[in-house]
C-alpha positions in Angstrom: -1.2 16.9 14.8 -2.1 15.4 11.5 -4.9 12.4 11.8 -3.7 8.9 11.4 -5.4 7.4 8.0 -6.7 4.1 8.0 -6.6 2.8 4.3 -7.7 -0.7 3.5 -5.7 -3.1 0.7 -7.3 -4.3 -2.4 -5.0 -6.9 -4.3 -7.2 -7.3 -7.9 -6.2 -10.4 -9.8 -8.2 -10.5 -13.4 -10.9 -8.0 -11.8 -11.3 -10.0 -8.7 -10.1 -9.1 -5.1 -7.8 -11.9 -3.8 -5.7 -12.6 -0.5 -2.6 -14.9 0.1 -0.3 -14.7 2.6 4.1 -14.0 2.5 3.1 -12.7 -1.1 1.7 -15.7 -2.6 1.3 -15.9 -6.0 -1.7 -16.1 -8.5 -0.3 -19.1 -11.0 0.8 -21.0 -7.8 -2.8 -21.1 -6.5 -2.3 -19.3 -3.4 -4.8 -16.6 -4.0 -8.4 -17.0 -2.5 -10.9 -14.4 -4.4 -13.0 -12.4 -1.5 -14.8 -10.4 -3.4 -15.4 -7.7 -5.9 -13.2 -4.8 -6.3 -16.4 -2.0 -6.2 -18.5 -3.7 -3.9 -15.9 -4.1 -1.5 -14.3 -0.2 -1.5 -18.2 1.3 -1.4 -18.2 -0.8 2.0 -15.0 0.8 2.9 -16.0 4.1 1.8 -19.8 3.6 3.9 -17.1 2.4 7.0 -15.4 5.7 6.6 -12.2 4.7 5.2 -9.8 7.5 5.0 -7.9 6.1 1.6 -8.3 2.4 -0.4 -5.2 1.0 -1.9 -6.0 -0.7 -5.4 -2.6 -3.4 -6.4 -3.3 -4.8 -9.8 -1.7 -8.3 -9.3 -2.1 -9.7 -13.3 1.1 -8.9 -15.0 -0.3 -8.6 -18.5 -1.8 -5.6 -20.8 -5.1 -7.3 -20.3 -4.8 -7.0 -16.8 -4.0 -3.5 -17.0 -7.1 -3.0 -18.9 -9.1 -4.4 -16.4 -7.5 -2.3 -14.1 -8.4 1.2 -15.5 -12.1 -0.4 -15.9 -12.3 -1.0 -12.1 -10.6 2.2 -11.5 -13.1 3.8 -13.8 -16.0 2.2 -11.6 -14.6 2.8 -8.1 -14.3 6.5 -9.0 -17.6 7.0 -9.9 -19.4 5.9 -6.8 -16.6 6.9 -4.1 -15.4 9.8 -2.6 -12.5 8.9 -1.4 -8.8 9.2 -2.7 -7.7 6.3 -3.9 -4.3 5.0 -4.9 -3.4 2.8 -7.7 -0.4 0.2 -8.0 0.9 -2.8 -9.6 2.2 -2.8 -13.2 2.8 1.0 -13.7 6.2 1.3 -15.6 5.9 4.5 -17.8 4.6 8.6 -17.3 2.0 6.8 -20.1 1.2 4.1 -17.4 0.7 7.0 -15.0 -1.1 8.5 -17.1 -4.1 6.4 -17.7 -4.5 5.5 -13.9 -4.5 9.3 -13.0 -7.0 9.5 -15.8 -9.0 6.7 -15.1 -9.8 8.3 -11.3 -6.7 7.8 -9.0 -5.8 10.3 -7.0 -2.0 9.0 -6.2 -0.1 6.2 -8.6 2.3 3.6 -6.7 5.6 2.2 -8.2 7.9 -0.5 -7.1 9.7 -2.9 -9.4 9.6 0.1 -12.1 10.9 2.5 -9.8 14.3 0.3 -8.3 14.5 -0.5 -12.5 14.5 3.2 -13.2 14.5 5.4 -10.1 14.1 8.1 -12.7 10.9 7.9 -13.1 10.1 8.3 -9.9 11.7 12.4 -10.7 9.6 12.2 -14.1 6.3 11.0 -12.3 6.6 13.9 -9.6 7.8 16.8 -11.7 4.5 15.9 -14.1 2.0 15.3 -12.1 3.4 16.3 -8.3 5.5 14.5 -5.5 1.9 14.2 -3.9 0.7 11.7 -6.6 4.0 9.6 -6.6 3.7 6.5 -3.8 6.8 4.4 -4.0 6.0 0.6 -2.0 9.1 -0.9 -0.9 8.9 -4.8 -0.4 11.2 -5.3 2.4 12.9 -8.7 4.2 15.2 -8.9 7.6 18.1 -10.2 6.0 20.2 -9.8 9.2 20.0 -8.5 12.9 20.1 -4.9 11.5 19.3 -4.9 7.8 16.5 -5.0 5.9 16.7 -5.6 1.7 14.6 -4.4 -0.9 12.7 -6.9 -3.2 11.5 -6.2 -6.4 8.7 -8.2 -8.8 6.9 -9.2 -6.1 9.1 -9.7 -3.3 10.5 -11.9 -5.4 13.8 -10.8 -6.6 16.3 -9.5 -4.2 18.2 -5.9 -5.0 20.8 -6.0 -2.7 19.7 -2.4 -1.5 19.2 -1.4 2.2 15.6 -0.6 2.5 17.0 2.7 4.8 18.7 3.7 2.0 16.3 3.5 -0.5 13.5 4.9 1.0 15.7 8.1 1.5 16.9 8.1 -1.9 13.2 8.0 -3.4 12.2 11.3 -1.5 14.7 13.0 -2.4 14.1 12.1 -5.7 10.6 13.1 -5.7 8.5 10.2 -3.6 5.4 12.0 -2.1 4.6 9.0 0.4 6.0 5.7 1.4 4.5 2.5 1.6 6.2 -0.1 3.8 5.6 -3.6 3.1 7.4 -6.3 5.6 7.7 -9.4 3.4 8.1 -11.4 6.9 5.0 -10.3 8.1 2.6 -10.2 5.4 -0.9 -12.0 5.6 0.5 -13.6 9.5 -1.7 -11.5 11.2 1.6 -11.3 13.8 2.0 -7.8 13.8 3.8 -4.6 11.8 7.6 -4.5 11.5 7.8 -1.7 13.9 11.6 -1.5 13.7 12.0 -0.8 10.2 9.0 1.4 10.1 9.9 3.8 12.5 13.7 3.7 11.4 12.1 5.0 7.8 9.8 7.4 9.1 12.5 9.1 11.2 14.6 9.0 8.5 12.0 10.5 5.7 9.8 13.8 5.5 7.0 12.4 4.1 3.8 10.2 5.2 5.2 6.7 6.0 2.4 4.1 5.2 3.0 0.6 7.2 1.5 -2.2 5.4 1.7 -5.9 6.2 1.1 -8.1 9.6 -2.1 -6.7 11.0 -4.1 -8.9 13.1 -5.9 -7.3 15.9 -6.1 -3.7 17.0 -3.6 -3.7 18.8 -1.3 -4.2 16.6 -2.8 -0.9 14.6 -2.4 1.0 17.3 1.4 -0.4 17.9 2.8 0.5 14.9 1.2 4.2 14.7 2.5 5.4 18.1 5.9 2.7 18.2 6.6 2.7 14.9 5.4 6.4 14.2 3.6 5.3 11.3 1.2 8.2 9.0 -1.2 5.7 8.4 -2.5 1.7 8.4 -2.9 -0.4 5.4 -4.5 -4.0 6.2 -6.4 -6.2 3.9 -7.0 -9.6 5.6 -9.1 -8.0 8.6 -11.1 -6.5 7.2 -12.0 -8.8 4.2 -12.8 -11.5 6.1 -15.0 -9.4 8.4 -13.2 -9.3 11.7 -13.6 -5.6 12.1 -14.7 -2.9 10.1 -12.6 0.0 9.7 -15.5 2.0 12.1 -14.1 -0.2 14.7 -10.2 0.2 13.7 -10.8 4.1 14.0 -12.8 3.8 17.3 -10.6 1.6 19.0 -7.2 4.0 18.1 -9.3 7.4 19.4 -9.2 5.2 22.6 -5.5 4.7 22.6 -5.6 8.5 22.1 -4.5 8.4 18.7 -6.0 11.1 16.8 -8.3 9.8 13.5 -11.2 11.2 11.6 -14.2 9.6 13.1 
């Protein structure tokens, strides 16, 4: 059985980490800084994260810039793989992240816009650099949509559906991110996430809702999730991802400890 990874979220607005909650928003104010980008993953990496999760949040070129730079700086004093998302609309986007020291590149907005690229990006570089991150809401009892720049712009697609479709056209990994559950520390959307990860052959990454172990723990075995991303937890101290890893081994989860 393949470990579970444990892979904490780094949202960098204008080089700094932030947090908000139900995917607030940088020119509303509902960002809080906590911290800065390479301080914060060479804590993670001395914890013994398994992966960090990088989301560039500034939608301009200068943000981009910034981007690469902290990339650039990460890289050089971690050893673990790191992922890259957030503005990345072009093989040239790719590109310069991959170049810069990511190990895998995540698409979103850019991929619903053009699910081409996600074929491009793979057949270039390899399905295993390719993350797509679906932003999805409960629209109904059973359905879940797919929300683009953001989660702010509904696409009318079935998140089901879409997660297929991106494997098969080349996605190496998906990231799950409930829109409902985001920064309320209430707990994974184990429904959805197990629905997808039954449904793909790839790592499923759950993302979004975690506020105590247990509910770590809940969306791994329940929701038969590859692996964990949380920000808010351990940003603001509550545990460190030592503890996350500990605490699963005692559910009998298997992890590199």
């Amino acid at each position: 059985m393949l470990a579970k990874r444990v892979i904490p979220c780094l949202d960098v607005h204008a080089g700094q980490v932030t947090r908000g909650f139900q995917f607030g928003r940088a020119e509303n104010g509902e960002l809080r800084n906590v911290g800065d980008p390479v301080a914060m993953a060479l804590q993670y990496n001395d914890q013994g994260a398994d992966e960090m999760v990088f989301y560039d949040i500034t939608a301009s070129a200068h943000g981009r810039a910034t981007m690469v730079e902290v990339m650039e700086r990460v890289a050089d004093q971690c050893f673990m793989p790191l992922t890259v998302g957030g503005g990345i609309r072009s093989l040239e986007d790719m590109h310069a992240m991959l170049m810069a020291g990511a190990d895998k590149v995540s698409i979103n907005s850019s991929a619903l816009a053009s699910p081409r690229l996600i074929r491009a990006g793979a057949e270039k570089y390899g399905s295993q650099c390719i993350v797509v991150s679906i932003d999805a809401k409960k629209v109904a009892p059973d359905r879940w949509e797919v929300f683009s720049h953001g989660g702010r712009r509904p696409t009318g697609r079935d998140a089901l559906a879409w997660a297929v479709e991106a494997v098969e056209l080349g996605a190496g990994e998906i990231v799950l991110n409930s829109m409902d559950s985001d920064g309320t520390k209430a707990g994974y959307d184990v429904v959805i996430t197990r629905r997808i990860s039954e449904a793909v052959g790839v790592p499923v990454v759950a993302s979004g809702g975690a506020g105590k172990l247990e509910h770590l723990a809940e969306v791994l075995i329940q929701g038969k999730a590859d692996a964990v991303l949380a920000a808010s937890i351990f940003h603001f101290g509550e545990h460190t991802v030592r503890e996350v890893k500990s605490f699963l081994a005692q559910q009998k989860i298997v992890v590199r400890l």
